[in-house]
N, CA, C and O atoms as a MOPAC input file, in Angstrom:
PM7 MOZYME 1SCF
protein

 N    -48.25000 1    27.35000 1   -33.60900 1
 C    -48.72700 1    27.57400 1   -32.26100 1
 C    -50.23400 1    27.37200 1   -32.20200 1
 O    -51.07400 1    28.20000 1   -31.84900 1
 N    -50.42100 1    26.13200 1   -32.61000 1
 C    -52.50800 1    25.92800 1   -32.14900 1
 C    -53.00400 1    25.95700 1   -30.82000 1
 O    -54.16200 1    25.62900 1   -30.56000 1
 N    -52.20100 1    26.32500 1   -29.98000 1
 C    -52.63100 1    26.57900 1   -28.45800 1
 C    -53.07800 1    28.07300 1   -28.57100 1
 O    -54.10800 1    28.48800 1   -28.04000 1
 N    -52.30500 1    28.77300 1   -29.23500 1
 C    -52.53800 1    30.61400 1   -29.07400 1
 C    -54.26800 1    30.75000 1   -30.31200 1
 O    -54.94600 1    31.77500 1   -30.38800 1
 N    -54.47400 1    29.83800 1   -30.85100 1
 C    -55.54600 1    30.27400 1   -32.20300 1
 C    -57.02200 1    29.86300 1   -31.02700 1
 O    -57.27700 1    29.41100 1   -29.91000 1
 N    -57.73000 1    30.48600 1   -32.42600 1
 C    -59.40800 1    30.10200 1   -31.71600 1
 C    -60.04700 1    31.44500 1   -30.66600 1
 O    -59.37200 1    32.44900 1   -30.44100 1
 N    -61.62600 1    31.20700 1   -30.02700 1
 C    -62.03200 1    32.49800 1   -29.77600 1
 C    -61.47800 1    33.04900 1   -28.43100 1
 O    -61.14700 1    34.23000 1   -28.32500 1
 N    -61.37300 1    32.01400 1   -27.23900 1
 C    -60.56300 1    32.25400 1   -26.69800 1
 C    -59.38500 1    33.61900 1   -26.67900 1
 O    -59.43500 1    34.76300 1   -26.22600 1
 N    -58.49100 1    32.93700 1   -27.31200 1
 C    -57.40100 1    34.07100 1   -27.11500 1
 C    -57.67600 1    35.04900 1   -28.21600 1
 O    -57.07000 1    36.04600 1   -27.82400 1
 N    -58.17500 1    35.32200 1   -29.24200 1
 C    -58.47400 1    36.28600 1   -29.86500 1
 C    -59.56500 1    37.34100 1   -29.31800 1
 O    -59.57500 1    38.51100 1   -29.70200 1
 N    -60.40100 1    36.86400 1   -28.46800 1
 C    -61.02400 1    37.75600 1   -27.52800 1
 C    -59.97500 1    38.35800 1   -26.15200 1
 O    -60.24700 1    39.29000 1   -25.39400 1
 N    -59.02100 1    37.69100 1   -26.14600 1
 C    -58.07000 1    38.10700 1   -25.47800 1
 C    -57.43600 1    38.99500 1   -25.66300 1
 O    -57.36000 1    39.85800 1   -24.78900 1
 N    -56.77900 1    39.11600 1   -26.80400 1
 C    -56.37800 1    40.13000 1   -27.53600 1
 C    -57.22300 1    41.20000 1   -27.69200 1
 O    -56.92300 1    42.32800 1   -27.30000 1
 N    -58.28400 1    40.92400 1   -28.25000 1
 C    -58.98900 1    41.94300 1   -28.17500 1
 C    -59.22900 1    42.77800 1   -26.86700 1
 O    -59.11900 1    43.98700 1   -27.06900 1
 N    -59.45300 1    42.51600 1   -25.90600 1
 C    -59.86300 1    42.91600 1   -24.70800 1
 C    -58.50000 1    43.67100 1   -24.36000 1
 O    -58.57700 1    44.78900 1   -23.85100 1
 N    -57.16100 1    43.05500 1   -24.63600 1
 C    -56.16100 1    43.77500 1   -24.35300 1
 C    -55.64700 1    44.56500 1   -25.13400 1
 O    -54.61600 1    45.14500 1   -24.79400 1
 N    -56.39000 1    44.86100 1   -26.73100 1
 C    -55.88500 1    46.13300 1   -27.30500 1
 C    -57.15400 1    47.01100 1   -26.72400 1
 O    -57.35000 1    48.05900 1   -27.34000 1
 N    -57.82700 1    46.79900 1   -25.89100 1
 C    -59.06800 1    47.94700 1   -25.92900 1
 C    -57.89800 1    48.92600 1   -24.56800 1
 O    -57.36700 1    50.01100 1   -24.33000 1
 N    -58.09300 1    47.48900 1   -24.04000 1
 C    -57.38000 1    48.08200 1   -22.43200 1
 C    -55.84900 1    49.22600 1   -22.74800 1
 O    -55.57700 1    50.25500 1   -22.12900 1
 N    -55.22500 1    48.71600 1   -23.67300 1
 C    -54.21000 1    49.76600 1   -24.49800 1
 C    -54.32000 1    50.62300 1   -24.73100 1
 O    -53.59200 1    51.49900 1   -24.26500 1
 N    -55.53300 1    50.93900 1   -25.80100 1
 C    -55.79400 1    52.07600 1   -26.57500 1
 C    -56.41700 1    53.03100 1   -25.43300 1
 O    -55.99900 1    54.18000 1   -25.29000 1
 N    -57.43400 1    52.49100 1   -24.63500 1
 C    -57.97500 1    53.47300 1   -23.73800 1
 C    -57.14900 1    54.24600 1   -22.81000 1
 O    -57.51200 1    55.25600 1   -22.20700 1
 N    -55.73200 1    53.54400 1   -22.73800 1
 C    -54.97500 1    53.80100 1   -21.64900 1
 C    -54.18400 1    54.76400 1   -22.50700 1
 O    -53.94900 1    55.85000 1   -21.97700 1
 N    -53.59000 1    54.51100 1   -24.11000 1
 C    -53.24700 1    55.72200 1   -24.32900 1
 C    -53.71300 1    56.99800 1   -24.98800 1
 O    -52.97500 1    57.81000 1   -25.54600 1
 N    -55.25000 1    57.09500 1   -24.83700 1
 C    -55.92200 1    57.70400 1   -25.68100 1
 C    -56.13400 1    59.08200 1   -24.28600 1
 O    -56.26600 1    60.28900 1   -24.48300 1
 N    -56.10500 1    58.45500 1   -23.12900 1
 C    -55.74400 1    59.29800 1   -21.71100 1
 C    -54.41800 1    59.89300 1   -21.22600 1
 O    -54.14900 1    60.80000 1   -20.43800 1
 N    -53.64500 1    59.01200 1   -22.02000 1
 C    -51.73400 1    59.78400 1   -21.92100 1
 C    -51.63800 1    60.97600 1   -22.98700 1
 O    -51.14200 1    62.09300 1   -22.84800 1
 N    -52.17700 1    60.47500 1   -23.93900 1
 C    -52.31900 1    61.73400 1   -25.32900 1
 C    -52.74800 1    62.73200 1   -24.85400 1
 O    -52.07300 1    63.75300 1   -24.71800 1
 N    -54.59100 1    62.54600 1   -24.33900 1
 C    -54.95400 1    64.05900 1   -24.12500 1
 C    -54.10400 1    64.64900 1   -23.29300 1
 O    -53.44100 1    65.54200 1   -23.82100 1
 N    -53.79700 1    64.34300 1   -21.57500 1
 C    -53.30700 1    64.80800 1   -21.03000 1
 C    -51.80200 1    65.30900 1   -20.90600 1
 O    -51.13100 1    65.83800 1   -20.01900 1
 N    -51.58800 1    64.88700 1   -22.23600 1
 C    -49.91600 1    65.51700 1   -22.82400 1
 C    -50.55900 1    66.83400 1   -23.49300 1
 O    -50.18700 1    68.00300 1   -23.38400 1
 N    -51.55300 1    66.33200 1   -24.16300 1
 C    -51.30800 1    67.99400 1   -25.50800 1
 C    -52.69900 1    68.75200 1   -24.39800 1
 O    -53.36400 1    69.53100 1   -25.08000 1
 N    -53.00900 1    68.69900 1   -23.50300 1
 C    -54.50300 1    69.38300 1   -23.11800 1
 C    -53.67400 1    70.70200 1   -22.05500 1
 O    -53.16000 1    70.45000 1   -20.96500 1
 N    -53.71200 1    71.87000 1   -22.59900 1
 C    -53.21200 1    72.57100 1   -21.46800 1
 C    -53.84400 1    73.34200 1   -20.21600 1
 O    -53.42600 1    74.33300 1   -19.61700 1
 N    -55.01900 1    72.53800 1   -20.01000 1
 C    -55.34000 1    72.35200 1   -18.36900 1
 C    -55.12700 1    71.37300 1   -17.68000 1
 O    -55.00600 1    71.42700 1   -16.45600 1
 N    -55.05600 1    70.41200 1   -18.31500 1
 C    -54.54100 1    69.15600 1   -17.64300 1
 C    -52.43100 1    69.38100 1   -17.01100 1
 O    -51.91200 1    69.17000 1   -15.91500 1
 N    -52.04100 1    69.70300 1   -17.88100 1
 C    -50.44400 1    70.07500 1   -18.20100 1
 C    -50.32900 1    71.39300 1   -16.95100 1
 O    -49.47900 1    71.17500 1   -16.08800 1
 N    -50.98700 1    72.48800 1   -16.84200 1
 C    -50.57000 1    73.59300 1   -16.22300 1
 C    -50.88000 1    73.44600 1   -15.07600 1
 O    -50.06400 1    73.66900 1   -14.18100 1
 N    -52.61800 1    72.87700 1   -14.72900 1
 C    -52.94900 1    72.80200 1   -13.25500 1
 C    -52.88000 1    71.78900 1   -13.05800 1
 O    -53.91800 1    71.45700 1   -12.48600 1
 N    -51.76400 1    70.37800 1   -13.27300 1
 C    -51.80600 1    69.71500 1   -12.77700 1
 C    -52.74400 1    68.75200 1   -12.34100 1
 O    -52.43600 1    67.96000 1   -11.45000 1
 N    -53.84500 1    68.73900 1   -12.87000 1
 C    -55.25100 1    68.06700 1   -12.59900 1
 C    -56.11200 1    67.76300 1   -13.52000 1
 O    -56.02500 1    68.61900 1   -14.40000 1
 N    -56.80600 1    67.08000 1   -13.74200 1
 C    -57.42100 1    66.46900 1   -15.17000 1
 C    -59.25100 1    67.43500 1   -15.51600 1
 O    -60.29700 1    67.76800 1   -14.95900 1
 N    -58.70500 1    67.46000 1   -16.49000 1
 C    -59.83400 1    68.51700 1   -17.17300 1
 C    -61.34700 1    67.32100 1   -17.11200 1
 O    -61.47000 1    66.21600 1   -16.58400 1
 N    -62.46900 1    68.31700 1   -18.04600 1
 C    -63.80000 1    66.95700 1   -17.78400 1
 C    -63.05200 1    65.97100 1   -18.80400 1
 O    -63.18600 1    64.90700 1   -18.20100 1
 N    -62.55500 1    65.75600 1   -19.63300 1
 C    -62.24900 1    64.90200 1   -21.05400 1
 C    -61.31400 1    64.05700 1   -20.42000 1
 O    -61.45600 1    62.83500 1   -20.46000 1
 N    -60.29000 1    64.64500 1   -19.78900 1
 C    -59.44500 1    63.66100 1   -19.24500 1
 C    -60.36000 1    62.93500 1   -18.05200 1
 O    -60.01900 1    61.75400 1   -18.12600 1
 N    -60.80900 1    62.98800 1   -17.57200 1
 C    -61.75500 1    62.53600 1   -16.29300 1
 C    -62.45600 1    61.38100 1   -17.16000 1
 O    -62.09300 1    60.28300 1   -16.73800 1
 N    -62.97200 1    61.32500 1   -17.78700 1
 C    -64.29700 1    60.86100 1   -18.82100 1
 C    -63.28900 1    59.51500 1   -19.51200 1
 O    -63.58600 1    58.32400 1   -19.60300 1
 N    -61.81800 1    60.33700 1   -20.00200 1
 C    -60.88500 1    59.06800 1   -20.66500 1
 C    -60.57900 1    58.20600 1   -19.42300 1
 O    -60.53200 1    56.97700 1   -19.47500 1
 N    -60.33500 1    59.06800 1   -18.08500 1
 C    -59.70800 1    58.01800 1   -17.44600 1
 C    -61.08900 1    56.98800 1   -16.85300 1
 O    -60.82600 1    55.87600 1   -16.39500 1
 N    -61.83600 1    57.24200 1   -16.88700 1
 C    -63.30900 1    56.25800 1   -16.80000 1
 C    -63.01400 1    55.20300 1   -17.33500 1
 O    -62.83400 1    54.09600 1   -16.82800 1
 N    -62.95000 1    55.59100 1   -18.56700 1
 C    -63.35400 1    54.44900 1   -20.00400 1
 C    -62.08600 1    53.88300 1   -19.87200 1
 O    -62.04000 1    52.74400 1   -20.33800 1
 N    -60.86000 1    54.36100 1   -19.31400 1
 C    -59.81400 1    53.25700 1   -19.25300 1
 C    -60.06000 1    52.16900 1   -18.06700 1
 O    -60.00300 1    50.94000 1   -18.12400 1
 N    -60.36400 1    53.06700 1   -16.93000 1
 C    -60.67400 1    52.17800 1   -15.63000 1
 C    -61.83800 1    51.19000 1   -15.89000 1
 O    -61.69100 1    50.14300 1   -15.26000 1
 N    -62.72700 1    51.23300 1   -16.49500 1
 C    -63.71800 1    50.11700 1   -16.78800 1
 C    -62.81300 1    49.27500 1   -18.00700 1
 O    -62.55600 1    48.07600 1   -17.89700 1
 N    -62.55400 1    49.77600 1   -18.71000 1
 C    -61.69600 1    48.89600 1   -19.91200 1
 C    -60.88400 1    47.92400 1   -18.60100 1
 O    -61.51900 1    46.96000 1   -18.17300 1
 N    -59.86100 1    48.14000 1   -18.16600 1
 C    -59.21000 1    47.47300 1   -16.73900 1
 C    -60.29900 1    46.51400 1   -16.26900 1
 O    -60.10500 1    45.44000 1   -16.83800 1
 N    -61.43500 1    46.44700 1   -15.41400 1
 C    -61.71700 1    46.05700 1   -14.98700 1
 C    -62.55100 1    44.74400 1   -15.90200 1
 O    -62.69500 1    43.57700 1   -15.53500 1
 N    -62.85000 1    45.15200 1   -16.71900 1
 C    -63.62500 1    44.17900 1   -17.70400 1
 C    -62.55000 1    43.01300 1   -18.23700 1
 O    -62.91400 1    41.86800 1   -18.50700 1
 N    -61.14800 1    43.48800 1   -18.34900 1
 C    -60.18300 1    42.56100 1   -18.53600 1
 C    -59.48800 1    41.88200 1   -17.24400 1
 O    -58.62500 1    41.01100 1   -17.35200 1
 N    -59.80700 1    42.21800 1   -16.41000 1
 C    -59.96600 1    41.56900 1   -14.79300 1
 C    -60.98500 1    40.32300 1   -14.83700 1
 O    -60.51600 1    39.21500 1   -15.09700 1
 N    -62.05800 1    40.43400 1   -14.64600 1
 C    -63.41600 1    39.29200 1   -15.45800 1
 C    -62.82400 1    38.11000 1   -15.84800 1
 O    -62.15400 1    38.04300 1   -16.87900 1
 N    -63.00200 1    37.21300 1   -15.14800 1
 C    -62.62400 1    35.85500 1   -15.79500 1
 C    -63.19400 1    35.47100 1   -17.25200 1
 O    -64.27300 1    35.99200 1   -17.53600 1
 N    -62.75700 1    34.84200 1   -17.96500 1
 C    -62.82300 1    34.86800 1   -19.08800 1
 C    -63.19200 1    33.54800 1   -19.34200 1
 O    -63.36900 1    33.16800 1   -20.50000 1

């Protein structure tokens, strides 16, 4: 597959494991965080993860 190699799509990848990890590094806390879990509403940490996911998103939006 020499269409998928080169910097291109490996910055691709990259950009889409960031966009991953950030997205589940915000499902984690807000599973084990029990203010997030009881009141239903996101603590400062979860607030702060869901940032860094929403810019992660948007940066992989960005034409490339």
């Amino acid at each position: 597959m020499p269409e998928n190699t080169g910097p291109a799509p490996s910055e691709h990848r990259v950009e889409d494991a960031t966009l991953q990890y950030a997205y589940s590094m915000f499902i984690q806390h807000t599973v084990a965080c029990a203010q997030c879990r009881t009141e239903g509403m996101d603590c400062v940490a979860a607030g702060e993860l869901r940032q860094e996911y929403r810019a992660a998103k948007e940066r992989a939006k960005q034409p490339r």
